[in-house]
C-alpha positions in Angstrom: 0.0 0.0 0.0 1.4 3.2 -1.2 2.6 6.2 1.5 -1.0 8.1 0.1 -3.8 5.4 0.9 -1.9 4.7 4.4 -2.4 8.4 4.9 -6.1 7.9 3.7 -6.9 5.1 5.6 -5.6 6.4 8.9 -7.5 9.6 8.6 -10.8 7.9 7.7 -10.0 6.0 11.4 -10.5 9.3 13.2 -14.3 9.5 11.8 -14.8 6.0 14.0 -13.2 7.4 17.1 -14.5 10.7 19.5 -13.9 13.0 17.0 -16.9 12.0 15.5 -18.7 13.3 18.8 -17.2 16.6 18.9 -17.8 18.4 15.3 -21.0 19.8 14.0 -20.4 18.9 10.3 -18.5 22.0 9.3 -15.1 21.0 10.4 -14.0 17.3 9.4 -11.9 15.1 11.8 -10.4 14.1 8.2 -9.1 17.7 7.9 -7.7 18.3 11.1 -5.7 15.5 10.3 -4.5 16.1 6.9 -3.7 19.8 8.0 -1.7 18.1 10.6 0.3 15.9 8.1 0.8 18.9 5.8 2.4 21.3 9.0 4.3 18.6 9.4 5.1 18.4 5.8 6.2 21.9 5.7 8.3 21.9 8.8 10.7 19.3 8.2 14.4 20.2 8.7 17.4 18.6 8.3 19.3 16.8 11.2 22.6 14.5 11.1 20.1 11.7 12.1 17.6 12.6 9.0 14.2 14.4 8.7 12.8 16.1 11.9 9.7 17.1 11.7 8.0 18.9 15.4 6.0 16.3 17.3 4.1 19.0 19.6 1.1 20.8 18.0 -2.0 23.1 18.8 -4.8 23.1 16.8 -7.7 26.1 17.2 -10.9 26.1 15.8 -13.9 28.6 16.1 -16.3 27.6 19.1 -19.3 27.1 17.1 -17.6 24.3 15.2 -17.2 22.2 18.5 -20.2 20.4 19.9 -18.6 19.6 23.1 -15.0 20.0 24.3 -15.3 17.5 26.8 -13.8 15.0 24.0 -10.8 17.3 22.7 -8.4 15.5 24.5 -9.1 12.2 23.3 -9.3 13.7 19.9 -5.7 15.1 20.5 -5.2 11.2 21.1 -6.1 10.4 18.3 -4.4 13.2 16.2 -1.1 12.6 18.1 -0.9 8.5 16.8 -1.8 9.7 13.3 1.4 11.6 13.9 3.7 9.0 15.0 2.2 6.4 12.6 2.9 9.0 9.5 6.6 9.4 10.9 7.0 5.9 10.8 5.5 5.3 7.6 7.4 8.0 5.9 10.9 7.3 7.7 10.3 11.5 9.8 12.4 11.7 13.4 10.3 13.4 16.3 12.3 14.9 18.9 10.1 13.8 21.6 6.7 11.9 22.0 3.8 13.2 19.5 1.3 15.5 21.1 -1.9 17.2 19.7 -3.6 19.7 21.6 -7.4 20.6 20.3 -8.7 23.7 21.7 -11.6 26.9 21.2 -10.6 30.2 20.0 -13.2 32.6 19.4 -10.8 34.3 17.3 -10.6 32.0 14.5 -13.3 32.1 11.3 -16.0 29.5 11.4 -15.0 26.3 9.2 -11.7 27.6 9.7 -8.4 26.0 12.1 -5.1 27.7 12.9 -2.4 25.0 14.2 1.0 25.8 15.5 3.7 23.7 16.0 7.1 23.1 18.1 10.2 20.6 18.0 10.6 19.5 22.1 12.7 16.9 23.6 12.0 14.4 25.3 12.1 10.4 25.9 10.3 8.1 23.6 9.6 4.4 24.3 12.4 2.0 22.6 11.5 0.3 19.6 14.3 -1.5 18.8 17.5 -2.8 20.3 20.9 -3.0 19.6 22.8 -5.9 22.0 26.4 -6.7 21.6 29.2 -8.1 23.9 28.5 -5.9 27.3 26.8 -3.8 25.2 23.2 -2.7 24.8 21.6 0.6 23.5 17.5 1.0 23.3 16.9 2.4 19.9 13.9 5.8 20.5 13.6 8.1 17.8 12.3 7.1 14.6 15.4 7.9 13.5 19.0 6.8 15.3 21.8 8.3 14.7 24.9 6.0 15.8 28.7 7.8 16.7 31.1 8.9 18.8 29.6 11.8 18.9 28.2 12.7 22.6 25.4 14.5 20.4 24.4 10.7 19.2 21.6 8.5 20.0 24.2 5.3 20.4 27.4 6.8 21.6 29.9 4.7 20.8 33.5 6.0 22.3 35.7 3.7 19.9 38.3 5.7 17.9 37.3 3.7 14.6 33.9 4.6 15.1 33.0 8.0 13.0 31.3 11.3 15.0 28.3 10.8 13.0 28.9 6.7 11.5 25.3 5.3 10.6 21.8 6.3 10.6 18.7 3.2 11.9 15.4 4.0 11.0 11.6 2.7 10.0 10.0 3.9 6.7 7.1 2.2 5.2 7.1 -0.8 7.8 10.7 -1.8 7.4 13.9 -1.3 9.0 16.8 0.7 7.6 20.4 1.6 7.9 22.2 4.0 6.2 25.8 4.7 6.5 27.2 8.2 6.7 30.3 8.2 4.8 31.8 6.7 7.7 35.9 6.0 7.6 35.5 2.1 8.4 32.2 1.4 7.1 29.3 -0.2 8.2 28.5 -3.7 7.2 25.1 -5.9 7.9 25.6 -9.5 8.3 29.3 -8.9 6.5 28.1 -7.3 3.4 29.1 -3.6 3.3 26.5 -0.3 3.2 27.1 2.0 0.9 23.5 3.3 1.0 20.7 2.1 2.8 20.4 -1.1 3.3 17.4 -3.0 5.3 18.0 -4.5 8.2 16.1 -7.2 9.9 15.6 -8.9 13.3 18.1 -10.9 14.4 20.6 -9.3 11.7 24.6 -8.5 12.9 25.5 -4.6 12.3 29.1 -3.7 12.9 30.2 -0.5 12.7 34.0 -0.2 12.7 35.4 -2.6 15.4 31.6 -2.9 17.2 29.2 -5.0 16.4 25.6 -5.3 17.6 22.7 -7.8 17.2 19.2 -5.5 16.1 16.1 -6.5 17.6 12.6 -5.4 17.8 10.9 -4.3 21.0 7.5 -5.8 20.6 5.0 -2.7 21.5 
C-alpha cells in the first residue's frame, strides 16, 4: 500500500473514534488530520540523524464548530498517533513523544483551524535494540543516529567509530540503515552499506570494530 492510501486510511480511522462526537459537520476530523500531516510536511528540517519534523502541535478552531470540548483531548489522542504512525510510515524523526492539543478560539473564522507547532525533547519508548558483547543501546527516535559523537543516540567511544557513522530508522514498515560516509564502514551480516540497506531482526550490524545484534521491541 502506497505512503498516500496509508495516509487515507488512517485519517478515515478518526471518523470512527470521538472525534466524530465533537464536530457539528462543518469542520471534518479528516481535515484536522490532513492539516496536521501537511504542518508537518512543511516543517521538516534537516538533522545528522535525518528528517525532523515537530511532534508538539496546537490546533484552534472557532467555538461554534465544537459540539462539546469534553472530548478534545481524546481527539488530541487520536491526532497525536496519526502523527507517530505517519513518521514511521514516511521514515520522519520526532524529537520527543507526538502531542496534539485541540482547543476553542473565538478568534478563528467559522470552518476555519489555525495549528502551530514546536520541535521539544523528550524520551520516547524503545522500539528497537541494539545488544552486543557488554553492550546494549534501546533504539527511541524514529530515527537513530549511531557515533562517537556525545550528540548521538548510540554513543559509541571507539576511535574507529566516525562522529556521525550510521543512521537506523523505520519507513514504510521496514527497517533501515544508512551509513554516513563513515571511515571504516558499516557492514550488515558482512556485506558492506554504501546506501541504505534493510536490516532485519536478528541481523549483525558492525560499525568499525563494534558489532551489535538488532532486535525489535514488541509494542
Amino acid at each position: 500500500m502506497d505512503l498516500a492510501r496509508q495516509l487515507e486510511k488512517r485519517l478515515e480511522r478518526l471518523v470512527d473514534g470521538a472525534s466524530r462526537t465533537i464536530f457539528r459537520g462543518r469542520v471534518h476530523p479528516v481535515d484536522l488530520g490532513a492539516r496536521l500531516v501537511r504542518e508537518a510536511d512543511l516543517n521538516i528540517m534537516e538533522s545528522p540523524a535525518g528528517p525532523v519534523v515537530p511532534n508538539e502541535y496546537r490546533i484552534d478552531l472557532n467555538p461554534d464548530d465544537i459540539v462539546t470540548a469534553g472530548s478534545l483531548e481524546r481527539l488530541g489522542s487520536e491526532l497525536a498517533n496519526t502523527l507517530r504512525a505517519t513518521s514511521i510510515d514516511r521514515g520522519w524523526r520526532l524529537e520527543g513523544p507526538a502531542a496534539v492539543a485541540v482547543a476553542a478560539d473565538p478568534a478563528v473564522k467559522p470552518r476555519d483551524m489555525k495549528i502551530a507547532s514546536r520541535v521539544s525533547h523528550g524520551e520516547h519508548a524503545a522500539w528497537g535494540q541494539l545488544i552486543g558483547a557488554g553492550r546494549h543501546a534501546d533504539l527511541g527516535p524514529n530515527r537513530v543516529l549511531i557515533g562517537r559523537a556525545t550528540i548521538c543516540d548510540v554513543a559509541l567511544d571507539e576511535p574507529e567509530v566516525s562522529r556521525h557513522h550510521a543512521v537506523i530508522h523505520r519507513e514504510q514498515q521496514r527497517s533501515w540503515v544508512t551509513d554516513l560516509g563513515s571511515a571504516n564502514g558499516t557492514t550488515v551480516d558482512g556485506l558492506a552499506v554504501t546506501t541504505t540497506m534493510p536490516l532485519r531482526p536478528g541481523a549483525r550490524l558492525t560499525m568499525g570494530p563494534v558489532t551489535f545484534m538488532f532486535r525489535l521491541v514488541d509494542p
